[in-house]
C-alpha positions as a Markdown table, in Angstrom:
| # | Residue | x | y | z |
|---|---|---|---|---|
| 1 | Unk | 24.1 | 1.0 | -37.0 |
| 2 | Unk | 24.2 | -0.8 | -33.6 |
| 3 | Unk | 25.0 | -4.9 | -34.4 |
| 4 | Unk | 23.7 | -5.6 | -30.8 |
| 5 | Unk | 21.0 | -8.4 | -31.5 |
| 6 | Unk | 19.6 | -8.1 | -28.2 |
| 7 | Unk | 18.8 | -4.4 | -29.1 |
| 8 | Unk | 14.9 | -4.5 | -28.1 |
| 9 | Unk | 15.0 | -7.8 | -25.2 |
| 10 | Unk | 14.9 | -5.7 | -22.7 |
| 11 | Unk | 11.1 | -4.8 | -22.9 |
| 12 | Unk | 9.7 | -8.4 | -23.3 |
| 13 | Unk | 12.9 | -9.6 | -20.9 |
| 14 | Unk | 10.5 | -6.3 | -18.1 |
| 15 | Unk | 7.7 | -8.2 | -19.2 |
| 16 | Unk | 8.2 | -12.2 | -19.0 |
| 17 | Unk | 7.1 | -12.2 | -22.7 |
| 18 | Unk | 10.3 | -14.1 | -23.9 |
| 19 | Unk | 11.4 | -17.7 | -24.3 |
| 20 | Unk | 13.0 | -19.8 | -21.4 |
| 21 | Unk | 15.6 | -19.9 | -24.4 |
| 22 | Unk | 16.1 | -16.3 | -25.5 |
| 23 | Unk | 15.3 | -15.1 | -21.6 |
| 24 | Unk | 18.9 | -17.5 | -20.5 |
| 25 | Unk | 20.6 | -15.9 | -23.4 |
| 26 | Unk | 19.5 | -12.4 | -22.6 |
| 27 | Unk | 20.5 | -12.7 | -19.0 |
| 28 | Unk | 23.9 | -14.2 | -19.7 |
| 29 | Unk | 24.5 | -11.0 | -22.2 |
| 30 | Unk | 23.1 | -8.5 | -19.4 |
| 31 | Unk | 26.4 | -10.0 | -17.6 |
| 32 | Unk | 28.9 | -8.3 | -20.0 |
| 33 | Unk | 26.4 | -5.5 | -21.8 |
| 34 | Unk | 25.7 | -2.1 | -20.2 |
| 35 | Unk | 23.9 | -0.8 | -22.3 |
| 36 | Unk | 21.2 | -3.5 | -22.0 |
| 37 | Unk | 21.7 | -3.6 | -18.3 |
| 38 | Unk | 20.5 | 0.2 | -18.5 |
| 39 | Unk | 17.3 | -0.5 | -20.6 |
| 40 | Unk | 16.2 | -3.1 | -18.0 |
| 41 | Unk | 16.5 | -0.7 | -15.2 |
| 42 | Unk | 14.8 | 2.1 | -17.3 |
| 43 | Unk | 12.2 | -0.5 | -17.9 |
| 44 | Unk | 11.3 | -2.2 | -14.5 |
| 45 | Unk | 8.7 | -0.4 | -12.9 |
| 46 | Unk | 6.1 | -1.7 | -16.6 |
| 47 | Unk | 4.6 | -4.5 | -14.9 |
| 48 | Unk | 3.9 | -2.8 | -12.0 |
| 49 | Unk | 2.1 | 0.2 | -14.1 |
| 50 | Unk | 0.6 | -2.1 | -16.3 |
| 51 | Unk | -0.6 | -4.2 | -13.3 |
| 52 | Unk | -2.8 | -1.0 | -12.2 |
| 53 | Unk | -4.7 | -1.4 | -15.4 |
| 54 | Unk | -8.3 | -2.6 | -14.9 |
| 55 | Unk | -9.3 | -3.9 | -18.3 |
| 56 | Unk | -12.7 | -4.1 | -17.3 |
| 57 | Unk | -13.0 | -0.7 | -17.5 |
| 58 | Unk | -13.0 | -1.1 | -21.4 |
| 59 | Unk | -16.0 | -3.4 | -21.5 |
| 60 | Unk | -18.9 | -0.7 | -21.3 |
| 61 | Unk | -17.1 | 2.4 | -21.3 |
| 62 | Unk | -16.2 | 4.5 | -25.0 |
| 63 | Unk | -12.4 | 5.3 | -24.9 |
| 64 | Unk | -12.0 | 8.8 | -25.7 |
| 65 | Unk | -9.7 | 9.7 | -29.0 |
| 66 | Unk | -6.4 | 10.3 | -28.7 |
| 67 | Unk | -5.5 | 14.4 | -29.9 |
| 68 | Unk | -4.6 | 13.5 | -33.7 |
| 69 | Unk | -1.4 | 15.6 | -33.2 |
| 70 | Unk | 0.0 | 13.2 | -30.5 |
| 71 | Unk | 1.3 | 10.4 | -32.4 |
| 72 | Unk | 3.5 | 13.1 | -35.0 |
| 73 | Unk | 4.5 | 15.0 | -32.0 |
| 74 | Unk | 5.9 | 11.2 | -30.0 |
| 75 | Unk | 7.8 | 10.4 | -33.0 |
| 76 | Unk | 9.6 | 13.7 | -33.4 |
| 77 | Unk | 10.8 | 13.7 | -30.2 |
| 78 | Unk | 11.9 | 10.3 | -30.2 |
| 79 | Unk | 13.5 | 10.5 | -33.7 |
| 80 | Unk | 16.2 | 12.7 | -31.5 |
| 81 | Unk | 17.8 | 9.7 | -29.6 |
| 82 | Unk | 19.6 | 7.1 | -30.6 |
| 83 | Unk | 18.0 | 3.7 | -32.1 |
| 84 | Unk | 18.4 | 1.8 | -28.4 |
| 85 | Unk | 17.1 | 5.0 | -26.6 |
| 86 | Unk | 14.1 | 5.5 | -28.8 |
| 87 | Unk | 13.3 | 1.9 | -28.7 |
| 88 | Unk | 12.6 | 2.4 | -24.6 |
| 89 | Unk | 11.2 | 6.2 | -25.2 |
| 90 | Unk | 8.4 | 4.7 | -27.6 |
| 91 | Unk | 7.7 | 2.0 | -24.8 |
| 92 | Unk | 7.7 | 4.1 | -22.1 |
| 93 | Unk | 5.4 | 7.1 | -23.8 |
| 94 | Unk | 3.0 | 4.0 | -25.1 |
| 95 | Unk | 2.6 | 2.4 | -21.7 |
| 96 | Unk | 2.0 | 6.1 | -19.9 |
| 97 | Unk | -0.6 | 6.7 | -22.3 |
| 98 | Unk | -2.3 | 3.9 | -22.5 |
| 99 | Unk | -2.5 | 4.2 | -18.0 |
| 100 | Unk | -3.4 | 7.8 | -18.8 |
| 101 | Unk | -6.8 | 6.6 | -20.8 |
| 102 | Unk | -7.5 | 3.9 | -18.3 |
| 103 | Unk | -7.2 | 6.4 | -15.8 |
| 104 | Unk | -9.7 | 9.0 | -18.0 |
| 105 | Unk | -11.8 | 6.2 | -18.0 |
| 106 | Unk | -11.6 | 5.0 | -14.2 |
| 107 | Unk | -12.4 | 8.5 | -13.2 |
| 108 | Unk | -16.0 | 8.4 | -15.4 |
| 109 | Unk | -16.9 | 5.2 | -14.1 |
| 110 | Unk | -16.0 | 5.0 | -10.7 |
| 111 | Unk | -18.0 | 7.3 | -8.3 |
| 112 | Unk | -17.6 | 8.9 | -5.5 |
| 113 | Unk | -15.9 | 6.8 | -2.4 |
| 114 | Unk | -18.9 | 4.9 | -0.6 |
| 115 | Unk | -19.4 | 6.6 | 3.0 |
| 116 | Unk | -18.2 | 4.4 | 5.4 |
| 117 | Unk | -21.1 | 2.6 | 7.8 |
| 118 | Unk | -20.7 | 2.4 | 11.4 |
| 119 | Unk | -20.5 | -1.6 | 12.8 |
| 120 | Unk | -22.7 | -2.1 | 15.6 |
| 121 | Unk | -20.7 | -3.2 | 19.5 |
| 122 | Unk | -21.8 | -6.9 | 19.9 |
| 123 | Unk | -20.0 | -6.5 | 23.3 |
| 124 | Unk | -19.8 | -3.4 | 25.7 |
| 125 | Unk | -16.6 | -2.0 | 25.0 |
| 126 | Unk | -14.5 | 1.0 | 24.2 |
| 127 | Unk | -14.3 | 0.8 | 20.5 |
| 128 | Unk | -16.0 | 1.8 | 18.0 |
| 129 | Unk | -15.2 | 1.3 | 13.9 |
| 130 | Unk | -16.8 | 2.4 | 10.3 |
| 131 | Unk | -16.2 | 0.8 | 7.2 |
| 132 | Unk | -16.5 | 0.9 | 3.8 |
| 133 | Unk | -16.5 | -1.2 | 0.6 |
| 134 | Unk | -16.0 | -0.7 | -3.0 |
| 135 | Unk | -15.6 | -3.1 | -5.7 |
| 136 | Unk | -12.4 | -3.7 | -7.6 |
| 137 | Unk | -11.1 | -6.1 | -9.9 |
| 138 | Unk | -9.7 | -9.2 | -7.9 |
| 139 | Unk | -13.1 | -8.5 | -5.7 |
| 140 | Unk | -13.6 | -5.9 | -3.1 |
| 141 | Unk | -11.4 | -3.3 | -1.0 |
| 142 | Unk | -12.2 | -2.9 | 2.7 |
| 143 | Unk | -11.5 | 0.3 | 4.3 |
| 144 | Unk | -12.1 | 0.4 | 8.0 |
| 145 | Unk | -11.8 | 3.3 | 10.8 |
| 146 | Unk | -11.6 | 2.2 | 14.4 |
| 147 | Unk | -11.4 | 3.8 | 17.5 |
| 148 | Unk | -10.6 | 2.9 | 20.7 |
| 149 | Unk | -11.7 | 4.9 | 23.3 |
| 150 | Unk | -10.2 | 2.9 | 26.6 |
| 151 | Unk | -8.0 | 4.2 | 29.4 |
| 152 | Unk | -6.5 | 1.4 | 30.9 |
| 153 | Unk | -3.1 | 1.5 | 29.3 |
| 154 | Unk | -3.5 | -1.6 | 28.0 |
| 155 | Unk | -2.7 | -2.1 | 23.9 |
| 156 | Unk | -4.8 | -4.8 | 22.6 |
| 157 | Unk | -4.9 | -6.9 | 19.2 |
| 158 | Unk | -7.8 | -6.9 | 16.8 |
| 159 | Unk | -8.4 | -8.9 | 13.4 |
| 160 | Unk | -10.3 | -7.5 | 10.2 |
| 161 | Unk | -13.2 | -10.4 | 9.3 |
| 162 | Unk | -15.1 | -11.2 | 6.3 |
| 163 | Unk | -17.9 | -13.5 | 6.2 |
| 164 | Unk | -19.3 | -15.3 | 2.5 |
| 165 | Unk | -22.6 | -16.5 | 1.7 |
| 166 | Unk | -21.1 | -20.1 | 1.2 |
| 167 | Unk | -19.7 | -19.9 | 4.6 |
| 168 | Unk | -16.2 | -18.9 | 3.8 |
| 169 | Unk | -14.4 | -16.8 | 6.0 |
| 170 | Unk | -11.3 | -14.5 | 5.8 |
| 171 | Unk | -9.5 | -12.8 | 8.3 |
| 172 | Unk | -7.9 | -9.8 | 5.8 |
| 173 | Unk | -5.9 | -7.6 | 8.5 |
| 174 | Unk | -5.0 | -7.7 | 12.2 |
| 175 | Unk | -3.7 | -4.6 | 14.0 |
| 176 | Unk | -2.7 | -3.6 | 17.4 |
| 177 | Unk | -4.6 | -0.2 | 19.3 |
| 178 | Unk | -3.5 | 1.8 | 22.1 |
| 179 | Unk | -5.8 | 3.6 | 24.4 |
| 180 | Unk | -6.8 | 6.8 | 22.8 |
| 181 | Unk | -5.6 | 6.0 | 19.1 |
| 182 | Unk | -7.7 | 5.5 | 15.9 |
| 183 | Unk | -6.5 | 3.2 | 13.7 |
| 184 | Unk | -7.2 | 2.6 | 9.3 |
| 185 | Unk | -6.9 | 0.1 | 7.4 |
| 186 | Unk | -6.9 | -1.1 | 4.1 |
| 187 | Unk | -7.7 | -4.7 | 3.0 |
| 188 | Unk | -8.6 | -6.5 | -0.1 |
| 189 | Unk | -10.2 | -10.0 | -0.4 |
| 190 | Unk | -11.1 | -11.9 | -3.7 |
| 191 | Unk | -15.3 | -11.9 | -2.7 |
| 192 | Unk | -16.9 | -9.7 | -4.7 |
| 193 | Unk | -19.5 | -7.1 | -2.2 |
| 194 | Unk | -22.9 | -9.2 | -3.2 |
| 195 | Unk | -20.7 | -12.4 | -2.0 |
| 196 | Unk | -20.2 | -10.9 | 1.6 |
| 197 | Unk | -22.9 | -11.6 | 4.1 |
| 198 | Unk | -20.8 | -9.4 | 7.2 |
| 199 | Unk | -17.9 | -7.6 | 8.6 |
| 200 | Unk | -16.7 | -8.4 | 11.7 |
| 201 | Unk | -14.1 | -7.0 | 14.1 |
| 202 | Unk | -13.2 | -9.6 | 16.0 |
| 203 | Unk | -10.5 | -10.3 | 19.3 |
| 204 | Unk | -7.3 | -13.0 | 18.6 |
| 205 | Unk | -9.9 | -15.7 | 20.1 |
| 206 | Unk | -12.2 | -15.2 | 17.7 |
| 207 | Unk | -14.6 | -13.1 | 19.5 |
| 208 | Unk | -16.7 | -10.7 | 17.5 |
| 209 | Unk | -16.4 | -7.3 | 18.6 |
| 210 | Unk | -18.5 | -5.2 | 16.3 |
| 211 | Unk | -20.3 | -6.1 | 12.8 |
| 212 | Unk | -21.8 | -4.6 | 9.9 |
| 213 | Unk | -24.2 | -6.9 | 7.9 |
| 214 | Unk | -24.3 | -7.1 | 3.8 |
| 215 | Unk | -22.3 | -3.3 | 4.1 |
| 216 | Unk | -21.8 | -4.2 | 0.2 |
| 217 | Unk | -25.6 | -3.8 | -0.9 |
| 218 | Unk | -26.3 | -0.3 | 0.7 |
């Protein structure tokens, strides 16, 4: 029988669930345990699985029942290792599954990705963009196409632009474009789509380039 009393740290350790007290005493036994050290590393990529969890995707959705043999099935398997190893084994399995069900769920809700909409030139130039919008958690994912069509040799900078009802405004991505390249992007900012009045491409001086009104209401 192990006499390690830091035996099952490393999970809340992964997770910033422990005390400032018992997270200094963990850390100065990591120094001189293995062991533990190997459960941490075993153990660091929860928060960023968990952090993929949407748990509004509980709030009007059924979750579907888990096969009754599962649960049996997890403990035999575990009951195989050794009491440290089937501490992290039960974690892990508990953490893919519950991922797996948002996931289930995600895929019922969510629909198809929204067809990007073409921005109309404000100015006469050689570029041309799309975007699209789609709602997520922290507020709404941008996902832009642009194409720029010049043949001057000359690579020029562009900035991503979101414009609020209340007057806020976000620049959420800049890239650079050379002649003849198309160019996507991927953005995220914390308005939700009814909160965004327009889109704008826009030059380093602030220019607006091209624009796509309210694309969050189509």
């Amino acid at each position: 029988m192990s006499t390690d009393p830091f035996e099952t740290s490393a999970g809340p350790y992964v997770l910033g669930a422990l005390s400032p007290a018992e997270r200094s005493a963990f850390v100065q036994h990591l120094e001189a345990c293995l062991p533990c050290r190997s459960c941490v590393d075993d153990l660091a990529g929860l928060p960023g699985l968990l952090s993929r969890v949407d748990p509004g995707q509980l709030e009007h959705d059924e979750v579907p029942a888990l096969p009754a043999s599962l649960l049996p099935a997890l403990l035999a398997s575990v009951e195989r290792r050794d009491r440290r190893r089937r501490w992290v084994a039960i974690t892990l399995l508990a953490v893919a599954a519950c991922a797996l069900l948002f996931g289930v769920i995600g895929g019922v809700r969510r629909s198809a990705p929204p067809t990007p909409l073409a921005m109309r030139p404000l100015l006469a130039l050689p570029l041309t963009a799309s975007v699209g919008v789609t709602s997520i958690a922290s507020g709404t994912r941008i996902g832009l196409r642009c194409s720029y069509t010049a043949s001057d040799g000359v690579r020029r900078s562009y900035a991503l632009v979101v414009l609020g009802r209340d007057g806020h405004r976000e620049s959420v991505g800049t890239w650079a474009a050379d002649p003849g390249s198309q160019v996507s992007l991927t953005a995220d900012t914390s308005l939700r789509p009814d909160q965004i009045v327009a889109v704008e491409v826009q030059a380093p001086d602030g220019t607006a380039l091209l624009r796509i009104d309210h694309p969050g209401t189509t």
